[in-house]
C-alpha positions as CSV (number, residue, x, y, z in Angstrom):
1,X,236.5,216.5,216.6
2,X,235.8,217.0,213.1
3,X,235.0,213.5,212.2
4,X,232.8,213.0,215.3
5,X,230.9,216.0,213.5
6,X,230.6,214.1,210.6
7,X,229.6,211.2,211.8
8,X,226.6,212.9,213.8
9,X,225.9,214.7,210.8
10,X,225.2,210.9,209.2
11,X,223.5,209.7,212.0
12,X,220.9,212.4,211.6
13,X,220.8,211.7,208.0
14,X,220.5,207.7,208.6
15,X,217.5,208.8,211.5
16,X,215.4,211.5,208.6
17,X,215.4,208.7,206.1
18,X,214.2,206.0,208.5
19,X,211.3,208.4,209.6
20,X,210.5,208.8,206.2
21,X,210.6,205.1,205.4
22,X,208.9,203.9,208.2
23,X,205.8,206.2,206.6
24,X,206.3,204.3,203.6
25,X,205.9,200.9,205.2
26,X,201.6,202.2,205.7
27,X,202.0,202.6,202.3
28,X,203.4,199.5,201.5
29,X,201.0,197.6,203.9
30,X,197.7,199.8,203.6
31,X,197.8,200.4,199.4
32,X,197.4,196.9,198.7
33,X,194.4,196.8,200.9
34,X,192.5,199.8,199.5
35,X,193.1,201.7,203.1
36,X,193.9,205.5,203.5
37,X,197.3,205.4,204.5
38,X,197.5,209.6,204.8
39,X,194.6,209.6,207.4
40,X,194.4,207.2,210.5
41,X,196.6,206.0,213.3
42,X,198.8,203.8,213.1
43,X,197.8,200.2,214.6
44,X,198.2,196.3,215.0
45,X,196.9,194.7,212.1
46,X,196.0,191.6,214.2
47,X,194.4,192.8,217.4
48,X,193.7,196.8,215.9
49,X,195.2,198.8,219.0
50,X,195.8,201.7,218.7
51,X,200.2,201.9,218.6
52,X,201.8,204.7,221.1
53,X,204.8,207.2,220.3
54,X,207.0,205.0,221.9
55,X,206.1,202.2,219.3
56,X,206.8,204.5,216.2
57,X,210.7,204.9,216.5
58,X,212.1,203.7,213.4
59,X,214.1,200.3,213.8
60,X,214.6,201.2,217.6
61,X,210.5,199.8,218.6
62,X,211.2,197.1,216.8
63,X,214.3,195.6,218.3
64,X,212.7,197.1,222.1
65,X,209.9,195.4,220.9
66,X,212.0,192.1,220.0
67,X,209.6,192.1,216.8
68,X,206.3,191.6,218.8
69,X,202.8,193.5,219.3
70,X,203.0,194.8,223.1
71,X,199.0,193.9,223.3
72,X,198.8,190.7,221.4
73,X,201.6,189.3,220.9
74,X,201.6,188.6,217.5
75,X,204.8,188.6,216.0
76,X,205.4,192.1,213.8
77,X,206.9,191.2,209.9
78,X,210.7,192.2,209.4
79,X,209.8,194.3,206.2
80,X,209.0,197.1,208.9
81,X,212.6,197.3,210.3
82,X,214.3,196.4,207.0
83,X,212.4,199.1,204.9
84,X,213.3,201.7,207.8
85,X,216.9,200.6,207.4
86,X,216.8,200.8,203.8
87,X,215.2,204.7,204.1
88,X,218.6,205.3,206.5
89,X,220.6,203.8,204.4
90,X,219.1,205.2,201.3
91,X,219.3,208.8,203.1
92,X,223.0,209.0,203.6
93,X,224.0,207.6,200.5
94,X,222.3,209.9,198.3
95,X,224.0,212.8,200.7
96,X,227.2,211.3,199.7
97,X,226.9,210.8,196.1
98,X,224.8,213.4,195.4
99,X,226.4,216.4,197.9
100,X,224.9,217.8,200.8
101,X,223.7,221.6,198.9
102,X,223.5,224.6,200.3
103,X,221.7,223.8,203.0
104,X,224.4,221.1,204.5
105,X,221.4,218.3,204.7
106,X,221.0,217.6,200.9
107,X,221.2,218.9,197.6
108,X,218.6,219.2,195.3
109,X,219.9,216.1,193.5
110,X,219.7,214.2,196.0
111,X,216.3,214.6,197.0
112,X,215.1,213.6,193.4
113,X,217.4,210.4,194.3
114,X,216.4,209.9,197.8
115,X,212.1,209.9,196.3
116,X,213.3,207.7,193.7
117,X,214.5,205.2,196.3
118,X,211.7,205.6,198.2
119,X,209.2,204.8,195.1
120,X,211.7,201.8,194.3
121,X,211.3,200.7,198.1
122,X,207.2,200.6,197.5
123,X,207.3,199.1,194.3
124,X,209.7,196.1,195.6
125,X,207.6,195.1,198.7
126,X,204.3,195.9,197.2
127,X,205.2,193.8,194.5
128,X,206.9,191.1,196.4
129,X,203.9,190.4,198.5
130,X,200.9,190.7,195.4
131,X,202.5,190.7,192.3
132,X,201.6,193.9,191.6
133,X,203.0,197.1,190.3
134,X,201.2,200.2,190.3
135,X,200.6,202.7,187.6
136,X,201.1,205.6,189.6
137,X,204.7,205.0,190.6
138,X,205.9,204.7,187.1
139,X,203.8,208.3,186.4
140,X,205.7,209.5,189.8
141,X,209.0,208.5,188.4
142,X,208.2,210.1,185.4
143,X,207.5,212.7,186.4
144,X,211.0,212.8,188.3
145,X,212.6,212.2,185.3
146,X,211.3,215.9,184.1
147,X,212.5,217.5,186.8
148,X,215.2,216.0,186.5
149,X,216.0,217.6,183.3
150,X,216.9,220.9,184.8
151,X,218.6,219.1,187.7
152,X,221.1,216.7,185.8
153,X,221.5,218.9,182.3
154,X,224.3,216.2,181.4
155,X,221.0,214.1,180.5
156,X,219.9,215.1,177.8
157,X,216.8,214.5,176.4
158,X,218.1,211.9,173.7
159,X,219.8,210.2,176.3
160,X,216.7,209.9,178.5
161,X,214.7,208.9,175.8
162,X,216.9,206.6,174.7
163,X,217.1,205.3,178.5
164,X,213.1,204.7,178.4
165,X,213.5,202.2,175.4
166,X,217.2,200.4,175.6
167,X,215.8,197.8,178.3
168,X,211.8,198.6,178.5
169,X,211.5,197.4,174.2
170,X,213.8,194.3,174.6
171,X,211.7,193.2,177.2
172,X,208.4,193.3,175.3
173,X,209.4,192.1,172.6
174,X,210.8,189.1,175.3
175,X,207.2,189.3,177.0
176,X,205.4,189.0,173.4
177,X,207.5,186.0,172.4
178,X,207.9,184.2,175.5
179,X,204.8,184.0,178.1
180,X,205.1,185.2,181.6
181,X,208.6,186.3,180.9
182,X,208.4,189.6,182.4
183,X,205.2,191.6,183.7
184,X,203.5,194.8,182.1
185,X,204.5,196.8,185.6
186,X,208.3,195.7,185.3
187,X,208.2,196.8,181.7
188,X,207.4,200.1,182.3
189,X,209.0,200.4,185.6
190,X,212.5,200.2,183.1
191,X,211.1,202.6,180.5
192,X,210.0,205.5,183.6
193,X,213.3,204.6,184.9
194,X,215.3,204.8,181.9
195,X,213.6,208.1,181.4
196,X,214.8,209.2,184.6
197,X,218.3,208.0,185.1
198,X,219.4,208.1,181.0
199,X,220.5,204.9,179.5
200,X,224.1,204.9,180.6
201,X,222.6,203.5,184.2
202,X,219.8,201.1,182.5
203,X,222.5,198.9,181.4
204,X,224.2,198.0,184.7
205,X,220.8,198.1,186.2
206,X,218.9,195.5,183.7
207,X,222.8,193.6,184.6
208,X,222.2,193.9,188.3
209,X,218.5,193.0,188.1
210,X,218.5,189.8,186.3
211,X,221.8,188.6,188.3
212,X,219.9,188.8,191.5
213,X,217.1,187.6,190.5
214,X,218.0,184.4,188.3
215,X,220.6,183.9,191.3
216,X,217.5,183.7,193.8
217,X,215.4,181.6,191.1
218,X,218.4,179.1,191.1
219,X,218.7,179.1,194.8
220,X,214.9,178.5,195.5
221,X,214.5,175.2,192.6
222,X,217.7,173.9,194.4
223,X,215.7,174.1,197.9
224,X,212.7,172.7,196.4
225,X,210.3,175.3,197.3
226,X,210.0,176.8,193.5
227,X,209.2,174.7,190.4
228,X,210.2,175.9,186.8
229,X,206.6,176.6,186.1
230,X,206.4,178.6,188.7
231,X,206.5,182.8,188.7
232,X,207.9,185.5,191.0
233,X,207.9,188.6,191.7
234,X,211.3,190.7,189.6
235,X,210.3,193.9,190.3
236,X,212.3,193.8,193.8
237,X,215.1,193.0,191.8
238,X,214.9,195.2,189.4
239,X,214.5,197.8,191.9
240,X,217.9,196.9,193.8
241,X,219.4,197.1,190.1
242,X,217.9,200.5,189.6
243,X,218.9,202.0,193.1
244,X,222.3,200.5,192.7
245,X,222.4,202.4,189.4
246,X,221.0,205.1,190.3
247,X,223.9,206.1,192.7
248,X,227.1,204.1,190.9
249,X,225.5,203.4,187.6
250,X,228.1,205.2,185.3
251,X,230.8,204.5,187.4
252,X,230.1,200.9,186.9
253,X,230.0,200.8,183.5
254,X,232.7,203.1,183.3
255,X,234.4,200.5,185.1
256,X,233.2,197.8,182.7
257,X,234.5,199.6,180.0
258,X,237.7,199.8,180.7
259,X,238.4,196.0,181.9
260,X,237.2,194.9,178.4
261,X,239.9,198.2,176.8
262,X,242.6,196.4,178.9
């Protein structure tokens, strides 16, 4: 009985972060676009109707849907359902690594982890689709990191400081030397992250980040469909580096550690 609890108890979790996800895929979507994503009803970007209630359920419209506009047709992209699924999945494991609080939903902790995956989730698809990171997510995720100061007092403020500049300097001086090697926004996506999350995480994260991403720039000049002269987007994998850190970050390098002690 108890672990059927338990696993409602999750469900619900997984269903809050979808909600909340699936207001950030406006964001995503409308941002780019210079549109007021606070104010206006949601609609089809190809034939502009209006969407019902029915439409909005997180993941669950989609797949009823079978990924299509009910008026037009026109078939709806997968970053809708995926970012949903991410907010889910984001949701319960910040309750788990983080503890549910006092109030048996979350704890203070992890809500300044559950925003910072939501802010990661913007900054990868925004940035995936234009190339573009914004200012004001790097000032949000600053801003974070200073509350986070009275929320995680094992980070201290040499620690985050030193977080802001371990990956973020190495970079530019990579970006100053070599052309195109990394964009301004990723730059200081790592030193407001670093800030945030203390420089313990930045180093599995930078890891995680340029693994995924060099393993997807190998994969796409084998297919033919990226030339070595070409750029992409790293913030997205950045940002998986970061959220993976962000939740397991010292226990992986803890883990590290110790292989190279054996």
């Amino acid at each position: 009985m108890l672990t059927v609890l338990i696993g409602v108890l999750y469900l619900f979790r997984f269903i809050f972060g979808a909600c909340v996800f699936s207001f950030l895929t406006v964001v995503i979507y409308r941002l780019p676009k210079g549109e007021n994503f606070v104010y206006g009803r949601s609609h089809c970007p190809d034939c502009g109707r209006m969407l019902s209630a029915g439409e909005l359920i997180p993941c669950v419209s989609y797949l009823v849907q079978r990924g299509r506009c009910l008026g037009c047709g026109m078939r709806i992209s997968g970053q809708y359902i995926l970012v949903e699924c991410l907010g889910g999945i984001a949701f319960v494991f910040c309750s788990a690594c983080f503890g549910s609080g006092e109030t048996g939903f979350l704890s203070l902790r992890g809500w300044i982890g559950f925003i910072y995956m939501g802010i990661l989730t913007v900054v990868a698809f925004i940035d995936w689709n234009t190339k573009i990171i914004y200012d004001r997510f790097h000032i949000f995720i600053v801003l974070l990191g200073i509350a986070a100061i009275w929320v995680f007092p094992e980070h201290g403020i040499k620690e985050k400081l030193f977080g802001a500049v371990i990956v973020s300097v190495p970079m530019l001086v990579l970006a100053l030397l070599i052309e195109g090697a990394f964009g301004g926004g990723d730059i200081k996506l790592m030193a407001a992250s670093g800030w945030l999350l203390g420089f313990r995480a930045m180093i599995p994260a930078i890891f995680i980040g340029i693994l995924s991403g060099g393993s997807y720039c190998i994969w796409m000049l084998a297919r033919g469909k990226m030339s070595r002269k070409d750029r992409f987007a790293f913030g997205p994998f950045l940002a998986i580096g970061l959220a993976i850190s962000c939740l397991f970050g010292e226990q992986i390098l803890t883990w590290y550690l110790s292989v190279w002690q054996i």
